[in-house]
C-alpha positions as CSV (number, residue, x, y, z in Angstrom):
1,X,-4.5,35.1,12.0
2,X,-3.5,33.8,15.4
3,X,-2.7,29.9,15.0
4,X,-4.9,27.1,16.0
5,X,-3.4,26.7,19.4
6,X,-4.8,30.0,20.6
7,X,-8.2,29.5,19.6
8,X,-11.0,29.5,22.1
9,X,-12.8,26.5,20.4
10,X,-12.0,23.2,19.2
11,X,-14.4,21.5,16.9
12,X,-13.9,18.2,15.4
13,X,-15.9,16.5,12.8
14,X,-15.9,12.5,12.6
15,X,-16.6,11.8,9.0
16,X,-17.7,8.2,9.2
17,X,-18.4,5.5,6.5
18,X,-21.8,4.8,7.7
19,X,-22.2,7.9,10.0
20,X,-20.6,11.1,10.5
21,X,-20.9,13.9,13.5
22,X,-19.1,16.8,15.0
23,X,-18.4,18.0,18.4
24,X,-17.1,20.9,20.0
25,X,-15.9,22.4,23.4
26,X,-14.8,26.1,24.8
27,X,-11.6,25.8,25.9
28,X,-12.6,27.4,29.7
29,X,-15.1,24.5,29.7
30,X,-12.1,22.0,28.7
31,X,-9.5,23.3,31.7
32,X,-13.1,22.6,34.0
33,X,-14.1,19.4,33.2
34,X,-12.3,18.0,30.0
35,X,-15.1,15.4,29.3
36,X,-17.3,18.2,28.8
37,X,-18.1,18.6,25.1
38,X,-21.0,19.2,23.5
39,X,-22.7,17.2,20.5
40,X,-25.6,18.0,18.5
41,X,-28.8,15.8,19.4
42,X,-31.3,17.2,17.1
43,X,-30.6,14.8,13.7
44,X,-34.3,14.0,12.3
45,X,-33.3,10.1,12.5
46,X,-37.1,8.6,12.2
47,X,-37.2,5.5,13.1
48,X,-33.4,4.6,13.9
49,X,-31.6,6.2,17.3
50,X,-29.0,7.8,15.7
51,X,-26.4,10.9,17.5
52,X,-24.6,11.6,14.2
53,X,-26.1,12.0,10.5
54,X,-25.8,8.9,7.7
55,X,-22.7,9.8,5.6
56,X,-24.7,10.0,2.5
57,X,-24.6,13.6,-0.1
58,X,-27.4,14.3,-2.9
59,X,-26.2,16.5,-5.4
60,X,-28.6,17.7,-8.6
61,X,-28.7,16.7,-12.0
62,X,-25.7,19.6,-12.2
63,X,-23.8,17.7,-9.8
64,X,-24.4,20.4,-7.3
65,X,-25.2,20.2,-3.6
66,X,-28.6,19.3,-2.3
67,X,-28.6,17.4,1.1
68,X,-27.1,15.2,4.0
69,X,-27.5,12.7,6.1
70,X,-30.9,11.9,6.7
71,X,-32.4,14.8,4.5
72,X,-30.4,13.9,1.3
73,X,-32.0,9.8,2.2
74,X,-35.8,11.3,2.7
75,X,-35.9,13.4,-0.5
76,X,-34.1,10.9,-2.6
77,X,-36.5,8.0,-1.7
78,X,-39.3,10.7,-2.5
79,X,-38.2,11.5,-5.5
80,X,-37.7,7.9,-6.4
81,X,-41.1,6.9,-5.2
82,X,-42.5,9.6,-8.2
83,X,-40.0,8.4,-10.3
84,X,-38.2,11.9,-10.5
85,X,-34.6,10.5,-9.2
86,X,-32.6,9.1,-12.4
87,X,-31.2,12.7,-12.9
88,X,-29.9,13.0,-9.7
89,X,-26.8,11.9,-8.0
90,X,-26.8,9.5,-4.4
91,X,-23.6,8.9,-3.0
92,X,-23.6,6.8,0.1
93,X,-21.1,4.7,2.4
94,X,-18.2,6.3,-0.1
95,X,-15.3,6.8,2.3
96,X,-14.3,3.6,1.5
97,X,-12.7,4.2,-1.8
98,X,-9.7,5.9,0.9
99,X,-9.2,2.7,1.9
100,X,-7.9,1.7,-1.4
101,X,-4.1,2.1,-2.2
102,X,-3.9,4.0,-5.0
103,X,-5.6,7.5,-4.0
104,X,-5.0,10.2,-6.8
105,X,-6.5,14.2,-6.5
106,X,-8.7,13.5,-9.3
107,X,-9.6,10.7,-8.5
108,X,-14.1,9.8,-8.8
109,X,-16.8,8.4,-6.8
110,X,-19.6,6.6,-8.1
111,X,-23.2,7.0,-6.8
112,X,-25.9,4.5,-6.6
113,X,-26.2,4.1,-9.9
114,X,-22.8,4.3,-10.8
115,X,-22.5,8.0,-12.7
116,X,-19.7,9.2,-11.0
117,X,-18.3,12.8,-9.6
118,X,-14.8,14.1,-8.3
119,X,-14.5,12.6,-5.0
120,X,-12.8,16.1,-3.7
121,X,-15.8,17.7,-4.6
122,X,-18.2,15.1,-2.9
123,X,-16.1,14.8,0.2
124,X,-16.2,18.7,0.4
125,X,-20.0,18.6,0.4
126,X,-20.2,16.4,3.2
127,X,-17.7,18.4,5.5
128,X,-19.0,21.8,4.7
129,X,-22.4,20.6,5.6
130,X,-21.2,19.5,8.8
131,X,-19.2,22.5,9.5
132,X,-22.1,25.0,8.5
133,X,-24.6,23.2,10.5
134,X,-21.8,23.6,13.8
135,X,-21.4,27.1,13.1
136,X,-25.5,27.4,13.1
137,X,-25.6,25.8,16.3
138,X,-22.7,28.2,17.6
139,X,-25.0,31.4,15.8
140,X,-28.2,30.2,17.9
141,X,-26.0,30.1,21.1
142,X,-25.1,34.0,20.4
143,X,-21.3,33.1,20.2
144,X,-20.7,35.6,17.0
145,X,-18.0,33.0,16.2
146,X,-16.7,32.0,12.9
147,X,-15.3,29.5,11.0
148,X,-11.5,31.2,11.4
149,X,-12.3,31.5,15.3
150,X,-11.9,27.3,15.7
151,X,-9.0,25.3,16.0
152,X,-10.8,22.5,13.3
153,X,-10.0,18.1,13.9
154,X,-10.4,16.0,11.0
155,X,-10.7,11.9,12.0
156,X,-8.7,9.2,9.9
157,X,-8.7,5.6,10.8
158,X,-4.8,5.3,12.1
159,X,-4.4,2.6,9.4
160,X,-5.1,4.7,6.6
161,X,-2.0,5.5,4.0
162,X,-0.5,9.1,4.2
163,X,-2.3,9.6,0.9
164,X,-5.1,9.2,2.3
165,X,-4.8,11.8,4.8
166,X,-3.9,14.5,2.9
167,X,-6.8,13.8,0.7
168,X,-9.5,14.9,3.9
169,X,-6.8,17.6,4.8
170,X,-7.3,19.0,0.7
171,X,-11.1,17.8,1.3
172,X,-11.5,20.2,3.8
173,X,-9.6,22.9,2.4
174,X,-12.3,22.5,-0.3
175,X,-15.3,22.5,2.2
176,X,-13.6,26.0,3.3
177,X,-11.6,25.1,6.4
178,X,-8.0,26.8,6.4
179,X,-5.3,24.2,6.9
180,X,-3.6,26.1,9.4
181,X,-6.2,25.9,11.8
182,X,-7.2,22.1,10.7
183,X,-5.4,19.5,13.0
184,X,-6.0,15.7,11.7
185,X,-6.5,13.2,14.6
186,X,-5.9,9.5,14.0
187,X,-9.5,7.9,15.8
188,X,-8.0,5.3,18.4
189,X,-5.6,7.8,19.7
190,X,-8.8,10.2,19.9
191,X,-11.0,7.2,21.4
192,X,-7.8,6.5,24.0
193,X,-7.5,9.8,25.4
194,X,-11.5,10.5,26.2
195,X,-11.9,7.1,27.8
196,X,-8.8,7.6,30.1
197,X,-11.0,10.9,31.7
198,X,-14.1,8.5,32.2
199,X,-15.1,7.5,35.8
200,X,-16.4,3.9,36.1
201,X,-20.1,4.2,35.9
202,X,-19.4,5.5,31.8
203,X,-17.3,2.2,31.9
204,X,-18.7,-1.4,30.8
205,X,-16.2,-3.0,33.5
206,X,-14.7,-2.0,36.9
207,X,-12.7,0.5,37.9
208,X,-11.2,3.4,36.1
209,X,-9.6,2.9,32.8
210,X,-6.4,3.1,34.1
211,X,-3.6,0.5,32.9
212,X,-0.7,1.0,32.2
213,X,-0.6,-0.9,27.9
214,X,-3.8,-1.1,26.4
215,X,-5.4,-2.2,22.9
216,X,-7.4,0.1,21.8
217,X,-10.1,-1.6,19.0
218,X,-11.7,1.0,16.8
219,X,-14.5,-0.7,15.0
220,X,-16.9,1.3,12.7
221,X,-18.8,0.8,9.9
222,X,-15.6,0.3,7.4
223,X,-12.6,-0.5,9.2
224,X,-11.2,-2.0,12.5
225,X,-8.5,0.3,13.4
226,X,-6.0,-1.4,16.0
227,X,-3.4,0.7,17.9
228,X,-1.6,-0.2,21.4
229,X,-0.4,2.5,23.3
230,X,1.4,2.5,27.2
231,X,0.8,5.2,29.3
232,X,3.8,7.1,31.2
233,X,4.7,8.2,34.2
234,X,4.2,11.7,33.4
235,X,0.2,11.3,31.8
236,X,0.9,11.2,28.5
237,X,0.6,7.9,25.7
238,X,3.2,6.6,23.4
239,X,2.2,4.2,20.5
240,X,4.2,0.7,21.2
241,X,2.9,-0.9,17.6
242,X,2.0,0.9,14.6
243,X,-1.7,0.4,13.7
244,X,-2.7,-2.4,12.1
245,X,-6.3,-3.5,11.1
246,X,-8.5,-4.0,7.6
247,X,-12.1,-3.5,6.1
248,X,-13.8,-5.9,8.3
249,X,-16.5,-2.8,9.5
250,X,-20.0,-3.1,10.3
251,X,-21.4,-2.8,6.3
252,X,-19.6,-6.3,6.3
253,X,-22.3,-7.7,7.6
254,X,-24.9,-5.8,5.3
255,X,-22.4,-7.2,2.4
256,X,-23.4,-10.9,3.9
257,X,-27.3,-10.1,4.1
258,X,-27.5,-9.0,0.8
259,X,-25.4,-12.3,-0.7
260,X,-28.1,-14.3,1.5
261,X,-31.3,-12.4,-0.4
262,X,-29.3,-12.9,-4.2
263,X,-28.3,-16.8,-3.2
264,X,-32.2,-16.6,-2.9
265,X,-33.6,-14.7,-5.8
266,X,-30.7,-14.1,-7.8
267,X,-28.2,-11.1,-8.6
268,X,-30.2,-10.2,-11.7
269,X,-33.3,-9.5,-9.9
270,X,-32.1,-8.2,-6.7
271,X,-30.3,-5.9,-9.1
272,X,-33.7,-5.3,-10.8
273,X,-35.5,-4.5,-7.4
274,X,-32.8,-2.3,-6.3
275,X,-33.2,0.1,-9.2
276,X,-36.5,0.3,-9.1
277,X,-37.4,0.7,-5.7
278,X,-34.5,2.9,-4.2
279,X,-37.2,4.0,-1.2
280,X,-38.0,0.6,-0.1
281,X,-34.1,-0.9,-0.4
282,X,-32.8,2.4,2.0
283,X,-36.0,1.6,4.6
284,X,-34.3,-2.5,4.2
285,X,-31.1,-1.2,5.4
286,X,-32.4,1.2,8.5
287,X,-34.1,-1.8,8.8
288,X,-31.5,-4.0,8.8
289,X,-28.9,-1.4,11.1
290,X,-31.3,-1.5,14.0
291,X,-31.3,-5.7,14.0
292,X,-27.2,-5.2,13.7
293,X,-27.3,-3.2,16.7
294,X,-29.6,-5.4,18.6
295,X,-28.9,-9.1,18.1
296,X,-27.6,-10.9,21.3
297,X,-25.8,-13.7,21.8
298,X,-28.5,-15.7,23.9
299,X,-31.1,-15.4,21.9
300,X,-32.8,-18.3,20.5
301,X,-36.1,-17.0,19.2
302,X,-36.7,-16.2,15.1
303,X,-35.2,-12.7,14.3
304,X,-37.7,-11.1,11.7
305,X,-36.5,-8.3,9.5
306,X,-39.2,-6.4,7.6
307,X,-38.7,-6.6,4.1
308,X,-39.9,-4.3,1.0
309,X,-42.8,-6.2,-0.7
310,X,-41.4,-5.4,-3.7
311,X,-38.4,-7.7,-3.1
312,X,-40.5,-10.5,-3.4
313,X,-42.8,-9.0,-6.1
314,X,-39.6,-8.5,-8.4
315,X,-38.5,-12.0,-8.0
316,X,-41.8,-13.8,-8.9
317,X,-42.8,-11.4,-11.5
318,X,-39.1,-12.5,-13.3
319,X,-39.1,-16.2,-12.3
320,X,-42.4,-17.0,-12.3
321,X,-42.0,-19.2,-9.3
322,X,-43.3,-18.3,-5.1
323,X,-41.0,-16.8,-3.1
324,X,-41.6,-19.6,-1.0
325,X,-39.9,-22.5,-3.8
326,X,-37.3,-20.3,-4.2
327,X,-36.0,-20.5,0.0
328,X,-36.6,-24.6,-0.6
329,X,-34.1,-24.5,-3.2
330,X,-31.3,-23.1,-1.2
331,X,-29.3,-24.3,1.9
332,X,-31.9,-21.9,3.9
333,X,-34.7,-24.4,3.8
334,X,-35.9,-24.7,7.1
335,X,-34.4,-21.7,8.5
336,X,-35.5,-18.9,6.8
337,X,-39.3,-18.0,6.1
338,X,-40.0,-15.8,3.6
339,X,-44.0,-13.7,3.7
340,X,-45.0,-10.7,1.9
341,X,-43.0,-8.5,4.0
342,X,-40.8,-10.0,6.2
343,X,-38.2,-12.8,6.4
344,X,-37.8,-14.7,9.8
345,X,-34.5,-15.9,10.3
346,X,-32.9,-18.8,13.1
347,X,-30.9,-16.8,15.2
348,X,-27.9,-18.6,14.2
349,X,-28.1,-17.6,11.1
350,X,-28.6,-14.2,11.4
351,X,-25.6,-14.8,13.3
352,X,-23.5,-16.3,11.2
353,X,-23.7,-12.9,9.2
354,X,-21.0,-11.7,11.6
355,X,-19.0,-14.9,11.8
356,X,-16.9,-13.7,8.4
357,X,-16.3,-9.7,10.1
358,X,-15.7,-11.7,13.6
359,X,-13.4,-14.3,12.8
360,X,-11.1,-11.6,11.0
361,X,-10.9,-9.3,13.6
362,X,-10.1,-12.3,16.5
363,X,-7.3,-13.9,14.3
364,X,-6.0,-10.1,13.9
365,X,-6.0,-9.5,17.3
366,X,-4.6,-13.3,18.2
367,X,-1.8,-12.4,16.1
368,X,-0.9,-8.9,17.4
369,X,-1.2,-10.2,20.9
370,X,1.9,-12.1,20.4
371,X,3.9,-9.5,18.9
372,X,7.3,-8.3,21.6
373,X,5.7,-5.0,21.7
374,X,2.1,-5.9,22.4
375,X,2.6,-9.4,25.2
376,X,1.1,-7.8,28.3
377,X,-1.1,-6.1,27.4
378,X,-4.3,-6.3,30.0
379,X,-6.8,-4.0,28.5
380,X,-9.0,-4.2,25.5
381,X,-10.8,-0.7,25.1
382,X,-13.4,-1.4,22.3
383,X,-14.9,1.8,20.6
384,X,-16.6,2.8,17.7
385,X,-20.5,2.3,16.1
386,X,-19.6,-1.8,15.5
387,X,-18.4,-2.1,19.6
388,X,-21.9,-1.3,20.4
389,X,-23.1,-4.7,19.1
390,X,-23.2,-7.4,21.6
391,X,-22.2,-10.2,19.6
392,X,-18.6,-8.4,18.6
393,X,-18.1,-7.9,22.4
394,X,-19.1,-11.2,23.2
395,X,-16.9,-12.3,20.9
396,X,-14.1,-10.5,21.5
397,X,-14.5,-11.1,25.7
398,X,-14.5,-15.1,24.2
399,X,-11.5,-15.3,22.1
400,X,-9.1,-13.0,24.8
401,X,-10.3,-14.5,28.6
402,X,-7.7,-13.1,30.5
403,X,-7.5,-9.0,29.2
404,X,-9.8,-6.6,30.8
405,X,-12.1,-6.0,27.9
406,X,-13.3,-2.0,28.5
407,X,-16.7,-0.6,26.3
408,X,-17.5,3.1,27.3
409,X,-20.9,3.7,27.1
410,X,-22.0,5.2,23.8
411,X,-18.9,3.4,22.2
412,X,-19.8,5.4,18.7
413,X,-19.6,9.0,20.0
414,X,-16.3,8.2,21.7
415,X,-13.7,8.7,18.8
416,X,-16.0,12.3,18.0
417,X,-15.2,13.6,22.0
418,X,-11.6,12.2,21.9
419,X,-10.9,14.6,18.9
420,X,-12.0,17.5,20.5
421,X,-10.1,16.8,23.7
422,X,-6.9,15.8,21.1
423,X,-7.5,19.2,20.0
424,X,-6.8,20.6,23.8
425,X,-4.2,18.8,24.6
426,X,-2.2,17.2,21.4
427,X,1.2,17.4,23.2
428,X,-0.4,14.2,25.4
429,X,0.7,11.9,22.7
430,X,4.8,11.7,22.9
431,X,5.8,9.5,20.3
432,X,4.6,7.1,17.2
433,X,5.9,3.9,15.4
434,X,6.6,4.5,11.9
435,X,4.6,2.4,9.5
436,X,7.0,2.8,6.5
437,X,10.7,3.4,6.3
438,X,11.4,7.0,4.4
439,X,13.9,8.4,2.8
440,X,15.4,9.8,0.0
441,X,17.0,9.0,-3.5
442,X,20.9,9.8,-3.5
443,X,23.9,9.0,-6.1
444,X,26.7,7.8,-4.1
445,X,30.3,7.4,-6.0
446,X,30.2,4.2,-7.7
447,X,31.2,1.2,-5.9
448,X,31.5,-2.3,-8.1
449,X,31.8,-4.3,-5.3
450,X,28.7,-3.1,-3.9
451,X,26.7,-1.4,-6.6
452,X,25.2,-3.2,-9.6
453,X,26.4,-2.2,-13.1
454,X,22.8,-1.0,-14.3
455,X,22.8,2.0,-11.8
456,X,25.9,3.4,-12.9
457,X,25.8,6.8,-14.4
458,X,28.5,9.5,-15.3
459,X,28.2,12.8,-13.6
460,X,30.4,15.9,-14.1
461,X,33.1,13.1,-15.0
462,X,32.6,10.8,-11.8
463,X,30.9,7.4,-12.2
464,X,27.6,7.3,-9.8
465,X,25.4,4.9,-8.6
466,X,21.6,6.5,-9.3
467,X,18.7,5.6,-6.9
468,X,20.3,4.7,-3.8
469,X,17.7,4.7,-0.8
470,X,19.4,6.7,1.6
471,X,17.0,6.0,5.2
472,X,15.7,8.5,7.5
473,X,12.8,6.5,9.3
474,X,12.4,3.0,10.1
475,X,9.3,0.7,10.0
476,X,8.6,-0.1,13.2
477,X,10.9,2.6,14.4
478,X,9.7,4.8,17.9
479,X,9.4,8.4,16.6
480,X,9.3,11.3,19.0
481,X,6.8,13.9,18.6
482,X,8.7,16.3,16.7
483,X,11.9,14.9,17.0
484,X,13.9,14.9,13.6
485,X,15.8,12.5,11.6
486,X,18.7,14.5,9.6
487,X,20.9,14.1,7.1
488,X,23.1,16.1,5.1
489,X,23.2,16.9,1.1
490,X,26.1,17.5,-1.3
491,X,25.6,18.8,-4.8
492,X,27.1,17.1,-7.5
493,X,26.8,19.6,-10.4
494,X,28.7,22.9,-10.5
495,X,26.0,26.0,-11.1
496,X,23.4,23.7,-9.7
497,X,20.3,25.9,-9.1
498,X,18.2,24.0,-7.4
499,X,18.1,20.5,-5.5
500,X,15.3,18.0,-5.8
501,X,14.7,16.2,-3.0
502,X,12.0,13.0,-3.8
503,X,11.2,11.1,-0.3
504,X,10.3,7.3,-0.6
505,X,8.2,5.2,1.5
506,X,8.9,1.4,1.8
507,X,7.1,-0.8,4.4
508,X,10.8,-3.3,4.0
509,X,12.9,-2.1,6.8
510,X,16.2,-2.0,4.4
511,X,15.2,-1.1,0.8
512,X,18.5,-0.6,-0.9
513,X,17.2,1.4,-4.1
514,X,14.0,3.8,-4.6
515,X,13.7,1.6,-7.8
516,X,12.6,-1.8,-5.2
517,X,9.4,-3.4,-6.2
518,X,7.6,-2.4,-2.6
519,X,9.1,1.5,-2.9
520,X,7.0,4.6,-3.9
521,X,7.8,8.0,-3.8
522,X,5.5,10.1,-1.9
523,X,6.4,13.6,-2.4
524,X,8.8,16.2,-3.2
525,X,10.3,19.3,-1.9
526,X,12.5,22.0,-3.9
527,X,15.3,23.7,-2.3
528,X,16.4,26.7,-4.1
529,X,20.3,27.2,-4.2
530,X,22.4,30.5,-4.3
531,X,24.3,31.4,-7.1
532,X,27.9,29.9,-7.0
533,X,30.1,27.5,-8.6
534,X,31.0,25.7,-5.6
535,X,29.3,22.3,-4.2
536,X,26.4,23.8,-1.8
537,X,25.5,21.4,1.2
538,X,21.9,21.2,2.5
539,X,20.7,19.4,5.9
540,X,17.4,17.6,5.8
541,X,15.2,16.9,8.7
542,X,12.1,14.7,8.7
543,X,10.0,15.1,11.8
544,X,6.3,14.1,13.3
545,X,5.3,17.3,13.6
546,X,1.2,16.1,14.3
547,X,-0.1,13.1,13.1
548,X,1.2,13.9,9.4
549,X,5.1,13.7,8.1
550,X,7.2,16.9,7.4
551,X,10.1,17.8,5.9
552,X,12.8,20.6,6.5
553,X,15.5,21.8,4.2
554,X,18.3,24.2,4.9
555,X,20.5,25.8,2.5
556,X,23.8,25.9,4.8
557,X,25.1,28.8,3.0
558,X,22.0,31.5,3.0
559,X,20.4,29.7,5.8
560,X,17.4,29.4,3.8
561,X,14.8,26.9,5.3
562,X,12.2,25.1,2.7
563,X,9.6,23.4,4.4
564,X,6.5,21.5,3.4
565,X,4.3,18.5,4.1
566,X,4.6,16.0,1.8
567,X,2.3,16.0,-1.2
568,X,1.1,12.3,-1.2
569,X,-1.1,12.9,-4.2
């Protein structure tokens, strides 16, 4: 198999918390014009302008595949509305759970009614959909190309965990992607380097995108991903702060609708109308994602939202009081009212449904902006799905006067055409800032005046202090592209056969044992030794080789190299 770097096509998929897409480009049409890339435009949306496909997966009573996107959301709200669904499974806005810290292989996700599945398997659905329906397109352009023909990009926020992003790289393996043609691209990075191709009329400002540091905010539906990068003399990008950012997404502000309707009516029978009227709460939130997108700072006039009649219908039936009491009752009287299918809202507080998401964000950004690495920065370059809402730029433009605040025109496809340009041209980024310090657990000689009496152990005869962090990489630290950090390895048993070599991860800059409260180990490698009685040495190397951490052994005696990526899992 000739490696991914020889293939004639790049394809990425952006697997999205709210939605999810793919792109692709021929690398001849690349070398012409790099912006070209091609996306698919034929999603059955209804009622909702959408270029990418909901991130939602129905599976069977079996738990096996049915649908995606907006096909999985149509037939599960028919089979709700004949009362046919309780057997199946709906899993929806489920990415999230990667944002968590503790990510384990067999680890579940729960559906909408909270029966659960491995989330392997239900992330695998949802890129082998994707994936299948790219190499469809590719059949009905007569290309004859298969899935082993494409050099494959996989999207992670930047701020996700290293866990995290050998879960999608194992995810994909499951959906049937071979991991030596799958290259995963971190999404402001991806975002960064399509943008920089753009002339100004793609541009919300003036000018080419074309200084020198730049902030590049990634905000989707889960997570606003922060990354600063300066370009060089030479084209390409370096990262001058690691990422940074949090779960303040778009489905923030859905989180702060839905507390306004249950400080209304009450959890129990919002609870009530949500299982039994799974059609009419999905057509609330398209509903409720077109008024997202088009809310505008200026506006004065009532903002209705249609709402499912049965909202109302379940509260009165359980309370026995009008939908209309129950508004007066609550610190909405006056600015909300509440008919048969709609609520009208004041602007402002519709508004105020961002002010949470917003206020997060700016304080994150205030902060970073004073940070040695980031002062000077002049250029905000907002992307992602949540960038396309006015109210965030204004925002955004508000809190930072003096940057030059950048929104490329269709700010959600952005991150999607980045990775397949990424995927051209990796070598463009040059260097990363570690955002943990690893290294690995060694056993010194004993030093009392230094080591603490609990970590000495006896080894061959020799007192030994077990768990020492001996550092490779720094927090914080610039890390070339490929560049390694060695070290070198003594054995301390005669007739050792093997050495064990468990790397760490600390976000402290000097942990002094493995054991330290903020330390984790995060994978292992085996090096096998020769057969002798003498003390074997072994150099280490850890390196960037992509966007994902590796680790080199050599045996010095046999020359033997062991190499792996860590297993984070």
């Amino acid at each position: 198999m000739s490696s991914k770097k020889e293939k004639i096509i790049v394809a990425a998929v952006d697997f999205g918390t709210t939605y999810s897409g793919y792109a692709f480009s021929f690398k001849h049409e690349y070398e012409k014009d790099p912006t070209k890339v091609s996306t698919n435009h034929a999603w059955n949306s209804g009622s909702l302008l959408s270029l990418k496909q909901p991130t939602c997966v129905l599976c069977n009573s079996k738990g096996e595949f049915d649908s995606f996107g907006y096909d999985a959301e149509n037939k599960y709200t028919a089979l709700a509305e004949d009362d046919k669904h309780h057997s199946w499974y709906f899993f929806r806005r489920f990415k999230m759970v990667l944002h968590e810290k503790q990510i384990k292989r067999g680890m579940e996700v729960e559906d909408d009614k909270g029966r659960k599945l491995p989330a392997i398997k239900v992330f695998g659905m949802a890129i082998h959909y994707l994936k299948t329906h790219l190499l469809n397109t590719l059949e009905k352009q007569g290309t004859g190309l298969k899935a082993d023909d494409i050099h494959w990009i996989l999207t992670v926020p930047a701020i996700w965990t290293d866990s995290a992003k050998q879960f999608m790289r194992e995810a994909a393996d499951e959906a049937g992607i071979d991991g030596r043609l799958l290259t995963i691209a971190l999404e402001p990075e991806a975002a960064a380097m399509y943008c920089q191709l753009l002339s100004s009329d793609h541009l919300s400002s003036k000018g080419r995108f074309d200084d020198n540091k730049y902030m590049v905010i990634d905000l989707g539906g889960g997570t606003a991903d922060i990354t600063v990068h300066e370009k060089q003399h030479d084209g390409t990008i370096k990262e001058v702060h690691k990422a940074s950012g949090g779960a303040w997404g778009g489905t923030k502000v859905d989180e702060e609708f839905k507390q306004m309707i249950i400080k209304i009516i009450g959890a129990p029978s919002f609870k009530t109308f949500c299982d039994e009227n799974k059609d009419d709460n999905m057509e609330m939130l398209r509903e409720l994602e077109t008024k997202k997108r088009s809310i505008r700072t200026d506006k004065e006039e009532k903002i209705t939202i249609k709402v499912p009649v049965a909202l109302k219908d379940t509260y009165e039936k359980k309370s026995g009081e009008t939908i209309k009491d129950a508004v007066e009752q609550t610190q909405y009287k006056g600015k909300i009212q509440w008919t048969a299918d709609k609520i009208r809202l004041d602007a402002e507080l519709f508004r105020s449904l961002f002010q949470n998401c917003i206020r997060k964000i700016t304080e994150h950004l205030a902060d970073l902006l004073e940070k040695p690495g980031v002062k000077g920065t002049s250029t905000m370059l907002m992307v992602g799905g949540f960038s396309e809402c006015q109210l965030m730029q204004e925002a955004i433009k508000r809190a930072f006067p003096k940057p030059k605040v950048v929104i490329p025109n269709e700010a959600g496809l952005v991150v999607l055409k980045g990775a397949v340009i990424f995927g051209h041209r990796p070598q463009i980024i040059t260097s990363r800032i570690a955002k943990y310090t690893y290294g690995i657990n060694i056993s010194p000689p004993f030093d009392p005046t230094k080591h603490p009496k609990d970590k000495k152990v006896s080894v061959g005869g020799n007192d030994r202090c077990k768990d020492v962090f001996k550092k490779y990489i720094e927090v914080g630290e610039s890390v070339k592209i490929g560049e390694a950090k060695t070290g070198k390895h003594v054995t301390i048993k005669s007739n050792q056969k093997e050495m064990l070599l468990k790397i760490y991860a600390s976000p402290e800059k000097n942990p002094m044992f493995v054991t330290d409260s903020k330390c984790e180990m995060v994978g292992r490698v085996v090096v096998k030794l020769p057969d002798t009685t003498d003390n074997i040495r072994v150099d280490v190397k850890m390196m960037f080789g992509e966007t994902e951490l590796m680790v080199e052994a050599e045996e010095e005696t046999t020359k033997a190299k062991f190499a792996a990526f860590f297993d984070f899992l």
